[in-house]
C-alpha positions as CSV (number, residue, x, y, z in Angstrom):
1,X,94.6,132.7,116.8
2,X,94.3,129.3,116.2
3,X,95.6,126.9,118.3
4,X,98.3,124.7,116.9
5,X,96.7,121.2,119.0
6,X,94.1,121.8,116.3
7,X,96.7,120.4,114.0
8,X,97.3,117.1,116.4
9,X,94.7,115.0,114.9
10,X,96.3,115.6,111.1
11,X,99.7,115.6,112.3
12,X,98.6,111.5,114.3
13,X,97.4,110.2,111.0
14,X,100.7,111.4,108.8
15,X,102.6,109.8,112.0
16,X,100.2,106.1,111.1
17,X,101.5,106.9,107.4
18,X,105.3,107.1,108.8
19,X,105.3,104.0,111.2
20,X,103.3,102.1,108.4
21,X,106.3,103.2,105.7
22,X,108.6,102.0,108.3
23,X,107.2,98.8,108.4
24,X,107.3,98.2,105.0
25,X,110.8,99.4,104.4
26,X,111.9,97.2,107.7
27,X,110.2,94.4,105.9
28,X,112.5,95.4,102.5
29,X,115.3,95.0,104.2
30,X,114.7,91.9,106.1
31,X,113.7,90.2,102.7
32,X,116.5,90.9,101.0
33,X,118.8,90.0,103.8
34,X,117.0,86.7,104.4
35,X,119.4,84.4,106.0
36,X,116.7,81.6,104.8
37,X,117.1,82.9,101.3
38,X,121.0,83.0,101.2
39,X,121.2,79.5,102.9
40,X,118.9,78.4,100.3
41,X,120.6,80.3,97.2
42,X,124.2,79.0,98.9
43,X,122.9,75.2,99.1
44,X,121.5,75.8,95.0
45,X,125.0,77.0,94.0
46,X,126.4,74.1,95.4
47,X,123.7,71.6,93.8
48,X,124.6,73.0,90.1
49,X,128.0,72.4,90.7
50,X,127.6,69.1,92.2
51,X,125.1,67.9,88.7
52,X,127.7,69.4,86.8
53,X,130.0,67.1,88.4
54,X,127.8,64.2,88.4
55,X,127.0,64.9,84.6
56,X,131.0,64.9,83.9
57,X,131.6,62.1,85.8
58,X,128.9,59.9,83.8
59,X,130.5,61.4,80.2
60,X,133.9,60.3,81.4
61,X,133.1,57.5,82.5
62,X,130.9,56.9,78.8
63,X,134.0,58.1,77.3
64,X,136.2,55.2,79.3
65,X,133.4,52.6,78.0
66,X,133.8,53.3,74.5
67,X,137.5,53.7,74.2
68,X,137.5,50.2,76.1
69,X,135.0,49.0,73.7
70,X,137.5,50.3,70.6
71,X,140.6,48.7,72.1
72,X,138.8,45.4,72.1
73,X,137.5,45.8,68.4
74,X,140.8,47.0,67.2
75,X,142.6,44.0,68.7
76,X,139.7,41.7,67.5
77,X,140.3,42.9,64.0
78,X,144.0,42.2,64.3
79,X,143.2,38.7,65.6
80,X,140.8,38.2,62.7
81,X,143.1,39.2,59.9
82,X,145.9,36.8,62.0
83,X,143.8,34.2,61.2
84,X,142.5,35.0,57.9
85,X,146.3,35.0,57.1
86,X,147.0,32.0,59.0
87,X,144.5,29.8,57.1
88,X,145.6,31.1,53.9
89,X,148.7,28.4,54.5
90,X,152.6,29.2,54.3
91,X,155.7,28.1,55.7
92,X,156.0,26.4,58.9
93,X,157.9,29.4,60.2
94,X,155.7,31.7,59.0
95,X,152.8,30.0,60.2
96,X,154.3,30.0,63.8
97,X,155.0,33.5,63.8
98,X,151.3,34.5,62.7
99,X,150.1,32.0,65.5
100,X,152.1,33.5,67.9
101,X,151.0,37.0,67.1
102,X,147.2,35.6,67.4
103,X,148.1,34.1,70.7
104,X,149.6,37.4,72.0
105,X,147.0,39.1,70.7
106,X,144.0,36.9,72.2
107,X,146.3,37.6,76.1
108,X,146.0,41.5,75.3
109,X,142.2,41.0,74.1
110,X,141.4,39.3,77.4
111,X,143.2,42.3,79.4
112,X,141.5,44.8,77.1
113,X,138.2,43.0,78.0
114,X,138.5,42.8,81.4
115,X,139.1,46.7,81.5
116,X,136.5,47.1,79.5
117,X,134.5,44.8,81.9
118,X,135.5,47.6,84.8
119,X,135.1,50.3,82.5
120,X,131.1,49.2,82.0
121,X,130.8,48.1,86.2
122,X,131.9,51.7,86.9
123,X,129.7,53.5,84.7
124,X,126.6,51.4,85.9
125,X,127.9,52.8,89.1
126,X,128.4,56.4,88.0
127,X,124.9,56.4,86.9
128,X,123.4,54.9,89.4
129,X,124.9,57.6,91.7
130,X,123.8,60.3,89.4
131,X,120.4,59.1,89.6
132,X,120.1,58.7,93.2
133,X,121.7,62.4,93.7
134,X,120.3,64.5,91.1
135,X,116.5,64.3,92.3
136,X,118.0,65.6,95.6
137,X,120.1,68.8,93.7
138,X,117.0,69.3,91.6
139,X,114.9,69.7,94.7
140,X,117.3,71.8,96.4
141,X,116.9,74.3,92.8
142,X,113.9,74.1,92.7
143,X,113.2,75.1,96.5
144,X,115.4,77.9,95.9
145,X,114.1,79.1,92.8
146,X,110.8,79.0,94.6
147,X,112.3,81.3,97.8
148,X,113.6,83.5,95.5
149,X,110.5,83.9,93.5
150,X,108.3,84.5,96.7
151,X,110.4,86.9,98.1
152,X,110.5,89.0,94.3
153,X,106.8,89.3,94.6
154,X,106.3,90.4,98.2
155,X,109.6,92.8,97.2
156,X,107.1,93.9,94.6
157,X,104.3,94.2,96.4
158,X,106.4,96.6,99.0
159,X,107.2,98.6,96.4
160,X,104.1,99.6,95.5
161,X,103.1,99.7,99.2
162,X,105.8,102.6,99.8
163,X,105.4,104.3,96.4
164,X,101.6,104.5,97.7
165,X,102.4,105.8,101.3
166,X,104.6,108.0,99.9
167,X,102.1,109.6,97.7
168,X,100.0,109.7,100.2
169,X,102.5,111.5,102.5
170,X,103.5,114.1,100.3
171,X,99.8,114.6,99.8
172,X,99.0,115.1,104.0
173,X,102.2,117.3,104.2
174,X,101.4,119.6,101.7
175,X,98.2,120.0,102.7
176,X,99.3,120.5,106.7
177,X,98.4,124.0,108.1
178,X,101.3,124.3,110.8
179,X,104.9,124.5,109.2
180,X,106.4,124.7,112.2
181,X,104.2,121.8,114.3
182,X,105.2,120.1,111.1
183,X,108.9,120.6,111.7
184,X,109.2,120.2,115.1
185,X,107.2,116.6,114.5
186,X,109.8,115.7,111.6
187,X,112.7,116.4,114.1
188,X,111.3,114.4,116.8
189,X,110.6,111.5,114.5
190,X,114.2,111.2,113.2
191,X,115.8,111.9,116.8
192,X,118.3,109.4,117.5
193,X,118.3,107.2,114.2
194,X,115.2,108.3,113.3
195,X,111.8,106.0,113.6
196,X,110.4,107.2,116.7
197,X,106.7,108.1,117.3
198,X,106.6,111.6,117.6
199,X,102.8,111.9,117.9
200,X,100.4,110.2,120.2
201,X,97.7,110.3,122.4
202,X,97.6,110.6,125.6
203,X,94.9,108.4,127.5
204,X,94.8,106.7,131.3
205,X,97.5,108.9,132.4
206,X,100.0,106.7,129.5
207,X,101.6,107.7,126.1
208,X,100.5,106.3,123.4
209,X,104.3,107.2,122.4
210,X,106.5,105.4,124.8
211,X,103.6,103.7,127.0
212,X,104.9,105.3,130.1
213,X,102.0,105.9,132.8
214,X,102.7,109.4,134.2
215,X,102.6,110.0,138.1
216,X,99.5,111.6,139.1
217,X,101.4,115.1,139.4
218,X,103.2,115.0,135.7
219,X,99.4,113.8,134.3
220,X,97.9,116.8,135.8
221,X,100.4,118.7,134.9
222,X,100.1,117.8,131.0
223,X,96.2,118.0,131.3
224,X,96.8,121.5,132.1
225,X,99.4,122.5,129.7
226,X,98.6,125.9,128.2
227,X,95.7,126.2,124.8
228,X,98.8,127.5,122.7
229,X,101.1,125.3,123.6
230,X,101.3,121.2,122.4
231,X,101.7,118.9,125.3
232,X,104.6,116.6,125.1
233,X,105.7,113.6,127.2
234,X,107.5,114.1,130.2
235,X,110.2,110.8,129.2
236,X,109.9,110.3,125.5
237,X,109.1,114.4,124.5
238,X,106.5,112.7,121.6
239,X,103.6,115.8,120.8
240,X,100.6,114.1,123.1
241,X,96.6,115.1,122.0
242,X,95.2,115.2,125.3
């Protein structure tokens, strides 16, 4: 009858197979809860709608320019017809009245130009605010984008890492001799949450499992552990290959 510790040695390198799918999924899920990534992603969101702003801003503020600029032609063209009409000659009266008009005219073109004057001193300053900030939001994107992008293709790397290990796993377990070894190592690795070395070896009186270093007495006694039965740590219960 064969000895089920002839199985050990298969049963350690499907447990290497395990702890390396662990590490890949543990590195999954750490990527795609990246506090670096969110931060990043978070600070983006806010950079679009702060150029969004900016960019608004700068069209308002275009928009306040040329309806300034309007107001100033339209009352220019009243002046000019004013005048046209005033030196076409008339009555005293009338020719007071049309110079009156101009005069009240020429007061609202100066107000209209001096808003207009504002209207142009804040633009310069909306723009010049734009361009100072938007280099900044565009950096902020673009370190974002580049996060995202590196995490996507270790993600994708990872997936084809575990799509491989898992192969290969299926492959080892089908190919195991002891069902039972096999099931009694499955149960020990998902123990408790699951991820635990179940298989080790034991060398220097330690596990490989747990890395406790037996007493003298509890290292004897494992060395002796019967042909037909598989030695298992004392604190930790991994299968040992002594």
């Amino acid at each position: 009858m064969t000895s089920p510790r002839s199985a050990l040695p298969a049963l350690l390198e499907l447990q290497s197979v395990d702890s390396r799918l662990l590490t890949v999924m543990a590195r999954a899920k750490e990527l795609q809860t990246s506090e670096r990534v969110a931060s990043l992603m978070a600070r983006r969101t806010q950079a679009i709608a702060a150029a969004r702003a900016l960019e608004t801003a700068q069209q308002e503020a275009e928009r306040a320019v040329a309806e300034a600029e309007r107001e100033v032609t339209r009352i220019q063209d009243r002046i000019d017809k004013d005048t046209e009409r005033l030196n076409h000659g008339g009555s005293a009266k009338d020719l007071m009245g049309i110079q009156h008009e101009i005069d009240t005219l020429t007061a609202q073109r100066g107000r209209a130009e001096d808003a207009q004057l504002q209207a142009m001193n804040h633009a310069e300053e909306v723009t010049a605010d734009r361009d100072r900030k938007l280099p900044l939001l565009r950096a902020a994107d673009a370190e974002a984008r580049a996060a995202v992008a590196e995490r996507d293709v270790e993600l994708s790397r990872l997936k084809e890492e575990h799509a491989r290990l898992t192969a290969e796993r299926s492959t080892r377990v089908s190919e195991f001799t002891d069902p039972a070894l096999l099931s009694r190592y499955d149960g020990l690795r998902t123990a408790r949450g699951g991820g635990r070395i179940a298989v080790a070896r034991f060398e220097n009186g330690t596990c490989g499992a747990c890395g406790t270093r037996l007493s003298p007495a509890d290292a004897a006694a494992l060395t002796n552990t019967p042909p037909q039965t598989v030695p298992q740590c004392p604190e930790c219960s991994a299968l040992l290959l002594v």
